[in-house]
NUDOMI-600780 format. One line per 3 residues: their letters; for each residue x, y, z of C-alpha. Coordinates in steps of 0.001 Angstrom, whole numbers, plus 524288, in hexadecimal, padded with zeros to 5 digits. Layout:
BEGIN
a> X,Y,Z; ... .
This chain:
BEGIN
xxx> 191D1,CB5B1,6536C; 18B47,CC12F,64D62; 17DB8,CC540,64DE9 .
xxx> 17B02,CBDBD,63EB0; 1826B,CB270,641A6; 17B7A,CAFBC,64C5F .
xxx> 16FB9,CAF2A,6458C; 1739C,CA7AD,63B62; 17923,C9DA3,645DC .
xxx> 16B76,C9D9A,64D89; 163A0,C9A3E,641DF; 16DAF,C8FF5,63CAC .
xxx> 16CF5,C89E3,64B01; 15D32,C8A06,64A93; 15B66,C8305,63C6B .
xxx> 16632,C788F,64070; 160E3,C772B,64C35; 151DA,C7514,645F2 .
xxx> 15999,C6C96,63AC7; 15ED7,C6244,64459; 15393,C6353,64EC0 .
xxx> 148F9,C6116,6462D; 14EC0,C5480,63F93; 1533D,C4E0D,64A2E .
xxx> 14403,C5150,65037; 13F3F,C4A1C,64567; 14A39,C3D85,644DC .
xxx> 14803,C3EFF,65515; 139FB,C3B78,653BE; 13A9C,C32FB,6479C .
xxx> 14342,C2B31,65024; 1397E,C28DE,65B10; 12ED5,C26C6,652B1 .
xxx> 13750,C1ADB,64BB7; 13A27,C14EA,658BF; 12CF4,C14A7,65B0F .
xxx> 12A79,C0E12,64FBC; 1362D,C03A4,65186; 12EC8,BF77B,653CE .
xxx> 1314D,BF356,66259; 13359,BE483,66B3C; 12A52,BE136,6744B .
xxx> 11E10,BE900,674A6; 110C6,BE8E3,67A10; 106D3,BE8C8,67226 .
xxx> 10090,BF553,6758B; 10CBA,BFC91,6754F; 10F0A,BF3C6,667A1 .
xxx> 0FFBA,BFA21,662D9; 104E6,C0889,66757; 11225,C0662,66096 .
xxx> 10A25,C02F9,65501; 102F1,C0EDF,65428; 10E24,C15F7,656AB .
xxx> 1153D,C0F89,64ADC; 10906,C1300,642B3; 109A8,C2165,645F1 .
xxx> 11903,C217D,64475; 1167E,C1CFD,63607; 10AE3,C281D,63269 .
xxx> 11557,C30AE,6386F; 120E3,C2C82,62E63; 118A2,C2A45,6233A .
xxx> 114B5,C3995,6263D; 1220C,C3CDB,6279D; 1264E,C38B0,61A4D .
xxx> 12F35,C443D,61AE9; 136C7,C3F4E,626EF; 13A01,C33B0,620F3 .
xxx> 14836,C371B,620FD; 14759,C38CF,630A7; 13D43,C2B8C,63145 .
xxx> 14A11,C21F3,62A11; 153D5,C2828,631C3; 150E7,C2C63,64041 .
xxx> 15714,C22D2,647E2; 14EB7,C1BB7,65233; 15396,C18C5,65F6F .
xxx> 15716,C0DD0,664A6; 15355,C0F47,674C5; 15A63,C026A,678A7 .
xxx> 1670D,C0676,6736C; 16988,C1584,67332; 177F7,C1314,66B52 .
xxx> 17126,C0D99,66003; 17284,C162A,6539F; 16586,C187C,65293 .
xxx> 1647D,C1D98,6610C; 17108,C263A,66136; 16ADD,C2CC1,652EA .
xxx> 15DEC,C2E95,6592B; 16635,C34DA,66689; 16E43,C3D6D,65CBA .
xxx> 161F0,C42A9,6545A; 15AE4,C4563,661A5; 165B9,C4C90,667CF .
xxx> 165DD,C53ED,65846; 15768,C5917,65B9C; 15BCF,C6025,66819 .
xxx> 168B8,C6590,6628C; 15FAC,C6B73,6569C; 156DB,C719F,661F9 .
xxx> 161A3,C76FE,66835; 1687F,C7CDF,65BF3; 15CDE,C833E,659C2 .
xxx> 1593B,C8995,66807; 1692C,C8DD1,6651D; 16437,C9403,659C1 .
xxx> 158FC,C9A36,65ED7; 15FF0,CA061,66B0A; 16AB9,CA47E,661DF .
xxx> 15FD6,CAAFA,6586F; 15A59,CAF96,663A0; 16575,CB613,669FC .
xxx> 169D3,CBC7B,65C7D; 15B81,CC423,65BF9; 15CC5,CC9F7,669B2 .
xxx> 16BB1,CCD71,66535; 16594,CD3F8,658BE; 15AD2,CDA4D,6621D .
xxx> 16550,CDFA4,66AEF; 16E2F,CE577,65FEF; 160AC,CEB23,6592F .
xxx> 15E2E,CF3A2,666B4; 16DE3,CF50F,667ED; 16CCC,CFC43,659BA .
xxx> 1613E,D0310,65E12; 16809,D0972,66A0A; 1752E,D0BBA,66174 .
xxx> 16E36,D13B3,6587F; 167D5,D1BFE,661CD; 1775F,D2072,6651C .
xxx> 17944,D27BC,658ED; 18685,D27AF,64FB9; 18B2B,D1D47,6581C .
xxx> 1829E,D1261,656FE; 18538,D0631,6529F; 17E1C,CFE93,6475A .
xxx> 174F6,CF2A7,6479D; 1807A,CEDAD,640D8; 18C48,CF033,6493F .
xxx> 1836A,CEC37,656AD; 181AB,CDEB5,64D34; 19001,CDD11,64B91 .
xxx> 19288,CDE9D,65B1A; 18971,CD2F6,65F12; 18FA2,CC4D6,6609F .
xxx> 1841D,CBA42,66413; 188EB,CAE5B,6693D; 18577,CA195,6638A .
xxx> 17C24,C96C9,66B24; 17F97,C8969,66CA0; 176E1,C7E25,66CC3 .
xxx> 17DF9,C77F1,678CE; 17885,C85AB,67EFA; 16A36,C7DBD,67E1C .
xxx> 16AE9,C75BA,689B6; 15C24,C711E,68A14; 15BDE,C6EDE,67D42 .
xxx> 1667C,C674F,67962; 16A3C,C5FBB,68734; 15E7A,C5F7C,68F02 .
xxx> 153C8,C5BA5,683D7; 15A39,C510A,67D4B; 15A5A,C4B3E,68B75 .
xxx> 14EBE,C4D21,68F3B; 147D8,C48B9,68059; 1522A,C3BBC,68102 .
xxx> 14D2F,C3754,68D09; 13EB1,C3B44,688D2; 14155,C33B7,67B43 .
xxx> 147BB,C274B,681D7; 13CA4,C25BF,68C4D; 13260,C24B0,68145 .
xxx> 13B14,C1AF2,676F8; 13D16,C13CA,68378; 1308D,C13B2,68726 .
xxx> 12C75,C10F6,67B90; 1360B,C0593,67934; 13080,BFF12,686AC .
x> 121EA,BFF10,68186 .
């Protein structure tokens, strides 16, 4: 692809990759928060008194959050007993969404990044050119020569297969810990 192209395609791949990372963030958390607040069998009562502050400070936070409102109705919360539930396969899917928006971004940002040290290289390449006289070639033509390969996402290994890993099993050892209280 050609030196503007691949511009264009690095900054479409780091606002699509902020669009869906910082949604699913919010519906991610929103999520956890509303399990929380599900009303659970057989508890203590000093993990019953903790749960109840924790309820109260869940509702300051959404009646602050006004503006989420959209994400508060419809974040699906998980269901830790039965991980095929609909609820538990959204909440999976909209997790999995965060770290495929982090990784379309870091493939934006290498792209972006590769694309300036290409334009740096073809700046000192036009500098030496012109220093040859009659037969130097333009900013221009040096532009036209270049061909920058594109990045995939799969190319982000610890972003998109190592972290959701790692964060699941982080994530499922507190709800289940959390579900034992």
């Amino acid at each position: 692809m050609t030196h503007q192209q691949a511009s264009t395609v690095a900054l479409i791949k780091r606002i699509a990759g902020i669009v869906i990372f910082i949604p699913a963030l919010i519906s991610t958390v929103i999520s956890v928060l509303k399990y929380l607040v599900e009303p659970k069998t057989n508890m203590q009562e000093m993990t019953a008194m903790i749960m109840d502050f924790v309820q109260v400070i869940i509702k300051i936070v959404r009646q602050y959050t006004s503006f989420l409102e959209y994400f508060w109705v419809n974040s699906p919360i998980p269901d830790i007993s039965n991980w095929s539930a609909s609820g538990s396969v959204w909440f999976i899917i909209i997790f999995l969404l965060m770290f495929i928006g982090l990784a379309l971004q870091a493939s934006g940002a290498r792209l972006a990044k590769r694309v300036y040290n290409v334009r740096e290289g073809v700046r000192e390449r036009a500098i030496l050119e012109a220093m040859n006289g009659d037969e130097a070639r333009s900013f221009k033509d040096l532009e036209k020569l270049i061909s920058i390969p594109n990045t995939s996402i799969f190319a982000q290994f610890g972003l998109l297969y190592v972290s959701p890993v790692l964060w699941g099993i982080f994530i499922y050892i507190i709800l289940y810990l959390i579900n034992r209280l």
